[in-house]
N, C-alpha and C positions, 0 to 999 in steps of 0.2 A: 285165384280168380274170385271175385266177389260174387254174392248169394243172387244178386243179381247186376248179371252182364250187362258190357256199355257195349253196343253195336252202329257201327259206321257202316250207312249205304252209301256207295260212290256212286249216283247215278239217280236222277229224277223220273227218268221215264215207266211205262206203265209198270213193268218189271220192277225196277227199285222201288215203285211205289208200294208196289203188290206187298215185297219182299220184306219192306219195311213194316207199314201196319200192319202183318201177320206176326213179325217176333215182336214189335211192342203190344199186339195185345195177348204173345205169351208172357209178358209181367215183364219184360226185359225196358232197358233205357234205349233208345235208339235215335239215333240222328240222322240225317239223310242230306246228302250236299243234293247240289243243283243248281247248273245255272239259272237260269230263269228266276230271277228278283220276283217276279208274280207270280210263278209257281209256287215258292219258297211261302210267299206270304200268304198266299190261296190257303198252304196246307195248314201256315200256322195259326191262323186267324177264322176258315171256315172247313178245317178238318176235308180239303177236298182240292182233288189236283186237277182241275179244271180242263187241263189241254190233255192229258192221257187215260184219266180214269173219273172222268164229268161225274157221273151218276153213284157212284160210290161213296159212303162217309166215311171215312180210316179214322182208325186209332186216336183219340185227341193225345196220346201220350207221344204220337210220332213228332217229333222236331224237324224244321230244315231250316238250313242254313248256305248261304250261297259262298262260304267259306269252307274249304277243303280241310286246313289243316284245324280250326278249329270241330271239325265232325270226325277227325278222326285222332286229335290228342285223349290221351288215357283212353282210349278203345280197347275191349278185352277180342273184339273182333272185326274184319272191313269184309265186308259185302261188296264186291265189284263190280255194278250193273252199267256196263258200256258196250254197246256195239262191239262186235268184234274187232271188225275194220277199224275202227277209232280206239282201240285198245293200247296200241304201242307209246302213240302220241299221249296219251292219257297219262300214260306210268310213268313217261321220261317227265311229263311235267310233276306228278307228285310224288318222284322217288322221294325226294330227301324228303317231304313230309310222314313217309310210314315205317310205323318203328319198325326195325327189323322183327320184333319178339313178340309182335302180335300175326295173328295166324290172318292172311287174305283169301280170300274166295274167291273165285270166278265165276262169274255167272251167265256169262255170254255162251253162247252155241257158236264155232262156228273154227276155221281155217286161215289165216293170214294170208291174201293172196300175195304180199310182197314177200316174205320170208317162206309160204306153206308149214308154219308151225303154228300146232294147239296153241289153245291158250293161254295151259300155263306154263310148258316152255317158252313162247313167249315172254311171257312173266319175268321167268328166271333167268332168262338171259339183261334183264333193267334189274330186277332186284335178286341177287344173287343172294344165296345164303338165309333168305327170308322161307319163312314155314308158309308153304302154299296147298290151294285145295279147289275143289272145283265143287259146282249143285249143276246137278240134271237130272231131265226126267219129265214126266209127260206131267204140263200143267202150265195155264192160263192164266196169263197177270190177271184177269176177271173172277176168275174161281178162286184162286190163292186172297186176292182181296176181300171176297165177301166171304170168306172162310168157310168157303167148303170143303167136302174133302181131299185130301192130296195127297199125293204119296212122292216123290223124290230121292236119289241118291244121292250122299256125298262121299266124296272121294279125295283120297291125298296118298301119297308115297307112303305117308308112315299110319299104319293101319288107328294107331294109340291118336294122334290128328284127328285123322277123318270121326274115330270114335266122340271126339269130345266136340267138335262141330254138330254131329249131328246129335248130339245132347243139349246142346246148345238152341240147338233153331228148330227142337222138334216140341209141338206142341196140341191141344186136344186134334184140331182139323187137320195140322200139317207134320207128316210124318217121314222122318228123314232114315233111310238104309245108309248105311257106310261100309263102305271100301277101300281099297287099300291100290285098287285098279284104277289110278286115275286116267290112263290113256285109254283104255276103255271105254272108261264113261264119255271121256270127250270126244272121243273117234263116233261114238252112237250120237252123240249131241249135235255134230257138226253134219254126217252124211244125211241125218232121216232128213234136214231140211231140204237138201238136192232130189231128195227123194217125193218130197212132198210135192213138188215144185210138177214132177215128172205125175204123182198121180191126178192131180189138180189139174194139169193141162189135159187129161186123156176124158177125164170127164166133162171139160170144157167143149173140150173138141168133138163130144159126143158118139165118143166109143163106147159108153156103156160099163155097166158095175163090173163084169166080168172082166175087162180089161185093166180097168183099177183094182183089182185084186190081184192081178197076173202083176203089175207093174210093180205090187207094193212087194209082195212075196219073193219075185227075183230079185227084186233091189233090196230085201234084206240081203239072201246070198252074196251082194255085191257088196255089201257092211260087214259080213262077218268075215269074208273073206281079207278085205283089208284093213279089219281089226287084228284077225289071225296073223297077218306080216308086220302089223307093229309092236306085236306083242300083247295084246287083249287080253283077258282071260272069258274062255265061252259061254260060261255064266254071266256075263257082266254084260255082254251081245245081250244073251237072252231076257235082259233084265229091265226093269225100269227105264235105266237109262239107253238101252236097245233099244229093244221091239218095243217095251213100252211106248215110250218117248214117239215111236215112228207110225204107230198104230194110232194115235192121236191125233202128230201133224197129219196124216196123209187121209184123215177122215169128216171132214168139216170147213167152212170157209171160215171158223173162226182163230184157225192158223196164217199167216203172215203168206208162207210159204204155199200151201195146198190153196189159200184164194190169187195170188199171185198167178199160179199155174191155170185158176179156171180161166183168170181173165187173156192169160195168152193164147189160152187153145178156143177162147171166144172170140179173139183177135182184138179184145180192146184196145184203150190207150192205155200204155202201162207208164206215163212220165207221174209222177205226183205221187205215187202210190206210196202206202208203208213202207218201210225197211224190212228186205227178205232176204236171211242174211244166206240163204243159199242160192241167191243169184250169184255171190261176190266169194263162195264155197266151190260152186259147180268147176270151174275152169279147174283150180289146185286141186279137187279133191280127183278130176280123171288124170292131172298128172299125175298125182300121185300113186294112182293105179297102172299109169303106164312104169316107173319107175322101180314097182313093184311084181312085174309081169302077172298083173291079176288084169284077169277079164272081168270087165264093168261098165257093160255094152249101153246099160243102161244111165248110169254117173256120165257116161260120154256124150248119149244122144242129147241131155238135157242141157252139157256143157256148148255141144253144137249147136244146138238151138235158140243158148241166148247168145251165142255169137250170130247167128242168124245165118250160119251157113248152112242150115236144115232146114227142111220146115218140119211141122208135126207130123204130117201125111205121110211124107219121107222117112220118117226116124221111126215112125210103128210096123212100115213096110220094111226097113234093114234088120228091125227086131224079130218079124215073125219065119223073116227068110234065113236066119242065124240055121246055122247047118243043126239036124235034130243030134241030139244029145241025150243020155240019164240023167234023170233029176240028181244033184246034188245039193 
């Protein structure tokens, strides 16, 4: 690998944006695909990605390009910032552009509701045989941009990967842990959003701090337990990409997910709004649970809820009535 690395962001949105002007002002080359012809030229001509991160100046060394394979030939790495949900679609269009021998990353949070597979199985099922890896962990395309601090896991199968990823993308403000746990980290990446969703609406709905702390607390319970059946390791829950991660989303409206849930337990209008990627989680992640015979009364109510066969009122009253139990 050269003294300094060439890095491919797949993905213009606030995240790849974030993702990208933090390792190009670690001294690395980076380039960043994106559709959007005026996004592209926003960044290259006024250092500034107008529709997702308006107020920010990035990197002037970040590149974009609205060409795919020209941002990711000679890459010593690809960053892959897409939606969850629009993730399969995405790889089936650029398999044959990524070389197998460059390592990809996942960057996304979240569950496949047509398949219920992580990310990066997902992945591996469009690119077989390719060295895969995943980032997560509590932190804000807004924080990550203006280079504050941050802290992150990454993760992949082969511990020797993950190590060299996160040499790669760690830098003075941005500080990367590696693992070896990657179902782990994406099992904590994908529920705290379901979760957030759940604390967000109880303070919408004006149950009060006490409540959002009961909610966030058993729905870790409800994360560690269905990391424990997939294999987790309990450290890796506990970590960053855990509780970190969930203690973040589920504390602030400046989460996707946790403002998503104030505005439903406010009863707003929720058509227009961000992308919350555990709206499109909640459903697969309580099957998952039922699949698994884990109770996750709470992954459930949330799932009921944006089906709309609950309401909020309802779902806190079947929560409090749960037969009493020991804490576990």
């Amino acid at each position: 690998m050269s003294s300094q690395p060439t890095i491919a962001v797949l993905g213009g949105g606030a995240w790849g944006t974030a993702l990208g002007t933090m390792a190009a002002s670690n001294g690395n080359a980076v380039r960043l695909y994106a559709r959007d012809a005026l996004a592209v030229d926003s960044i290259n001509r006024n250092h500034r990605n107008n529709t997702y991160l308006p107020d920010i100046d990035l990197h002037p060394m970040l590149k974009a390009s609205t060409d795919a394979e020209e941002v990711m030939s000679n890459s010593d790495l690809i960053l892959c910032v897409v939606p969850a949900q629009s993730l399969a679609d995405a790889m089936e269009g650029w398999k044959d552009l990524i070389p197998t021998a460059t390592p990809l990353v996942v960057c996304a949070k979240g569950i496949e509701r047509k398949s219920g597979l992580l990310m990066s199985d997902l992945v591996a099922k469009i690119l077989p045989g390719h060295a895969l890896g995943a980032l997560s962990g509590p932190s804000f395309a807004t924080d990550v941009a203006k280079g504050l601090p941050t802290a992150v896991t990454v993760a992949a199968r082969s511990q020797a990967l993950a190590d060299r990823i996160a040499q790669i993308l760690s830098g003075p403000t941005f500080r990367c842990y590696s693992t070896d746990d990657l179902t782990g980290v994406e099992v904590g990446g994908a529920l705290k959003n379901v979760l957030a969703i759940a604390a967000g609406a109880a303070v919408g709905r004006g149950f009060g701090a006490s409540a959002q702390a009961a909610l966030v607390t058993r729905g870790f319970v409800e994360l560690r337990r269905i990391g424990q059946a997939l294999g987790a390791k309990p450290e890796t829950i506990m970590g960053l990409s855990g509780l970190g991660d969930l203690m973040l989303t589920c504390s602030t409206p400046q989460s996707r997910n946790y403002s998503y849930g104030l505005a439903l337990g406010r009863g707003e209008d929720l058509d227009g709004r961000p992308l919350a990627e555990g709206v499109a989680t909640a459903a697969v992640a309580a099957e998952l649970a039922v699949r698994h015979k884990i109770e996750a009364p709470i992954i459930a109510a949330v799932a009921e809820i944006l089906d709309r066969r609950i309401t909020i009122d309802e779902a806190m009253e079947a929560l409090l009535a749960r037969p009493l139990k020991n804490e576990d």
